[in-house]
ZAMARGU-4260 file (C-alpha; in steps of 0.2 Angstrom, whole numbers, plus 5000, padded with zeros to 4 digits):
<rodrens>
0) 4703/4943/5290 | 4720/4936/5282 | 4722/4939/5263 | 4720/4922/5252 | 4739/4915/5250
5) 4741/4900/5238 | 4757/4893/5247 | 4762/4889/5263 | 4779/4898/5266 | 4792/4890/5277
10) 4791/4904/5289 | 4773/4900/5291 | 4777/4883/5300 | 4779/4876/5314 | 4796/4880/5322
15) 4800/4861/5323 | 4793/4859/5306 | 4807/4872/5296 | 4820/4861/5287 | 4831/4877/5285
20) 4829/4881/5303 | 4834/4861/5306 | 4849/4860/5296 | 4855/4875/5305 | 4854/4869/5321
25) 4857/4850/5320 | 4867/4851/5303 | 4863/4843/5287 | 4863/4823/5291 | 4850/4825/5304
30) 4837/4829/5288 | 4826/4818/5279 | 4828/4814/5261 | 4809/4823/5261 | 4815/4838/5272
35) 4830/4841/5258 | 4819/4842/5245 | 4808/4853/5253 | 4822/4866/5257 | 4824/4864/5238
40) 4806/4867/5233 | 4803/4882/5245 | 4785/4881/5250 | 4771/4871/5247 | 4751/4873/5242
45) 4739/4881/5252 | 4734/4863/5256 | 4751/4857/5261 | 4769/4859/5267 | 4785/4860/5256
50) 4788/4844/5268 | 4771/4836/5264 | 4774/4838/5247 | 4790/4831/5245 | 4784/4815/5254
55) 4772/4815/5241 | 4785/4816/5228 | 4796/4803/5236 | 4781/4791/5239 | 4779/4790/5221
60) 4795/4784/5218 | 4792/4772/5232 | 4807/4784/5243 | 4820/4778/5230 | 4834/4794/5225
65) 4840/4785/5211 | 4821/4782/5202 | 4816/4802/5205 | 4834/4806/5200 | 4827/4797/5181
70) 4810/4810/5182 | 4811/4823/5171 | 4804/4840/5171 | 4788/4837/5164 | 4784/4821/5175
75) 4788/4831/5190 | 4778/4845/5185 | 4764/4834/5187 | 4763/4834/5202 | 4751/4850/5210
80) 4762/4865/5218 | 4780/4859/5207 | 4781/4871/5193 | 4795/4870/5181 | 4806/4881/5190
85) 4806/4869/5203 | 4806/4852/5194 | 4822/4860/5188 | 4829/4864/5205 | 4824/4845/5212
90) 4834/4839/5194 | 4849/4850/5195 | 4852/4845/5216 | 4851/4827/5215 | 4863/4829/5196
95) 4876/4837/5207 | 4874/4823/5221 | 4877/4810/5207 | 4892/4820/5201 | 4899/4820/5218
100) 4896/4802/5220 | 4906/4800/5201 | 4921/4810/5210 | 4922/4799/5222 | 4929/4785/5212
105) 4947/4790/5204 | 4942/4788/5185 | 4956/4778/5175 | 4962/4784/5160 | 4969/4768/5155
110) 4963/4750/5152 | 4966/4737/5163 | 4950/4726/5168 | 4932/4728/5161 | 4931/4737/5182
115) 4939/4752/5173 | 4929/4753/5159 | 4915/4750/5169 | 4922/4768/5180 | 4927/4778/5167
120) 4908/4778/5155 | 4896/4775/5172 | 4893/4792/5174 | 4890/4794/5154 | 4873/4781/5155
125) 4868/4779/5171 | 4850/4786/5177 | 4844/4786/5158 | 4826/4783/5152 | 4833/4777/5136
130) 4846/4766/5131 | 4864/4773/5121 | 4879/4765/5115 | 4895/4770/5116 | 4915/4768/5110
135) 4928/4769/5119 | 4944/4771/5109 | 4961/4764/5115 | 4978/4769/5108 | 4998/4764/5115
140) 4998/4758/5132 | 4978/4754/5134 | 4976/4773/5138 | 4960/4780/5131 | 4960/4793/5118
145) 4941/4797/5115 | 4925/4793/5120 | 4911/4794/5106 | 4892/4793/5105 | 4888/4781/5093
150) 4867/4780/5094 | 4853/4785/5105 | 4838/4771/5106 | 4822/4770/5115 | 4816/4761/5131
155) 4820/4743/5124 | 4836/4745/5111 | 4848/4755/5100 | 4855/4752/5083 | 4876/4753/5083
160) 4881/4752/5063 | 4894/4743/5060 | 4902/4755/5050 | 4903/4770/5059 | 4909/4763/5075
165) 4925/4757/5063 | 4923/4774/5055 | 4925/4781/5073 | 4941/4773/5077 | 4951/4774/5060
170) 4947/4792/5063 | 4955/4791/5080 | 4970/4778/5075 | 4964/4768/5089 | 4972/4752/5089
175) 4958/4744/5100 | 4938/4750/5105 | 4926/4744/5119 | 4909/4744/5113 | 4899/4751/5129
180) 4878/4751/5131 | 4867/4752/5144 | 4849/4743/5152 | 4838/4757/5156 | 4827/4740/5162
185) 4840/4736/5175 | 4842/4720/5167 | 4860/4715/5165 | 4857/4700/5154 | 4862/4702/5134
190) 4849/4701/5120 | 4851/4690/5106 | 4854/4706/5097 | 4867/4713/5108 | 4877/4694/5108
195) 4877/4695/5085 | 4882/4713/5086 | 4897/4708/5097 | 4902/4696/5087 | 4900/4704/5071
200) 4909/4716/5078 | 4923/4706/5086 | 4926/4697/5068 | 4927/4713/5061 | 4941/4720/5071
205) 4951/4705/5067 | 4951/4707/5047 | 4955/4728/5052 | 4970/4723/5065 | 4957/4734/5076
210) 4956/4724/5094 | 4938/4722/5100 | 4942/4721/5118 | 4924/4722/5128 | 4908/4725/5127
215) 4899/4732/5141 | 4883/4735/5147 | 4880/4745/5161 | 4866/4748/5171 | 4861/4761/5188
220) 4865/4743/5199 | 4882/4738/5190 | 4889/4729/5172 | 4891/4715/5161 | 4906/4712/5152
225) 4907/4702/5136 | 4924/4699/5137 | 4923/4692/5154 | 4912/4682/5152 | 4920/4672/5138
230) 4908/4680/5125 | 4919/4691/5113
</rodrens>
C-alpha cells in the first residue's frame, strides 16, 4: 500500500493534465488563466489538482485577473491547500503582469492633458482596496518634480488637509499641483466632498499664485478629470 500523501504533485497527473509539461510543448499562450496559476501554486490537496484548485480560486473572483489581483494574502489563504507561501507567489506574478502592462504605456514626465496625468499615477492606485490621494507637483515647463502621498482612507474616503498639500508644494517650489485620488468602488462619479475639497482647494491656489490644474480620480477601468470637465 501507498504512503498517505496530502498533495497531489504535478508529476502525479495525467500527462495532458501537466501545465508545465503544456507550456513546454504548445508555449505559453495555449494555457489557461487556471493552468498559470496552477504552475505557480505547485500542487494541490489530496482531494484535488493544482489546476482544480486554481479554478476554484478563479471562480471566486467570478474568472476576473484584475479582482484576484486586489486579494491579499490572508483572503487567499482562506482558501484550503494555499498557504502563505503561495498566496504570496499567486500575489507577486500577477504584480509583475501589472507592471509589465504599466511599461507598456511611455509614462510622461510632463503635463499636457489630464490623459498624461491620468499615465504617470495609474500605476500608483490602481488594484487598491482603499482609497489614497495624491499630489502631483509641477515646476517650469509643466514637467513633474515629485509625486507625494498625501493620505491613506478606507473603503469609502480619504481626508486631504488643506494645509499640508500647500505645505507639500512650497516645499517643492512647485508652481502648479494636480490633486490625484482614487475609487476603490469603481465609481467614477465625485462626491459632494471630493467637489468642496476641489474647490477649496482651487481658491486656495489662487491667493498662493500656486495653479490648481486637475484633480483626478482614477479607478481599475479609467478617470475623471475635474478640470475637464469644467469643475475646477
Amino acid at each position: 500500500m501507498e504512503p498517505y500523501q496530502n498533495k497531489i504533485s504535478i508529476k502525479a497527473w495525467a500527462e495532458e493534465d501537466r501545465p508545465r509539461e503544456k507550456l513546454s510543448g504548445q508555449g505559453r499562450r495555449a494555457l489557461t488563466d487556471a493552468e498559470l496559476i496552477a504552475i505557480l501554486i505547485g500542487s494541490g490537496s489530496r482531494t484535488e489538482t493544482a489546476v482544480e484548485l486554481s479554478k476554484r480560486i478563479l471562480h471566486h473572483y467570478d474568472n476576473d485577473l484584475n479582482k484576484l489581483g486586489k486579494a491579499g494574502i490572508s483572503e487567499l489563504s482562506q482558501f484550503k491547500g494555499i498557504g502563505e507561501a503561495k498566496a504570496i507567489s499567486i500575489i507577486a506574478a500577477l504584480e509583475l503582469g501589472r507592471r509589465r502592462g504599466d511599461t507598456e504605456i511611455k509614462v510622461p514626465d510632463s503635463i499636457s492633458c489630464s490623459r498624461d496625468g491620468y499615465n504617470i499615477m495609474r500605476r500608483h492606485l490602481m488594484d487598491l482596496n482603499h482609497e489614497e490621494f495624491w499630489l502631483m507637483l509641477i515646476g517650469r515647463g509643466s514637467r513633474v518634480i515629485a509625486k507625494e502621498l498625501v493620505s491613506k482612507g478606507g473603503l469609502s474616503g480619504t481626508v486631504a488637509d488643506p494645509k499640508i498639500i500647500f505645505h507639500m508644494a512650497l516645499q517643492h517650489q512647485a508652481s502648479a499641483i494636480i490633486m490625484v485620488h482614487n475609487h476603490p468602488s469603481g465609481n467614477l462619479k465625485p462626491s459632494r466632498e471630493d467637489l468642496v475639497l476641489t474647490k477649496k482647494i482651487a481658491d486656495a491656489g489662487r491667493l498662493l499664485d500656486i495653479n490648481v490644474l486637475d484633480h483626478l480620480i482614477i479607478t481599475d477601468g479609467g478617470y475623471f478629470s475635474f478640470g475637464d470637465e469644467g469643475l475646477m
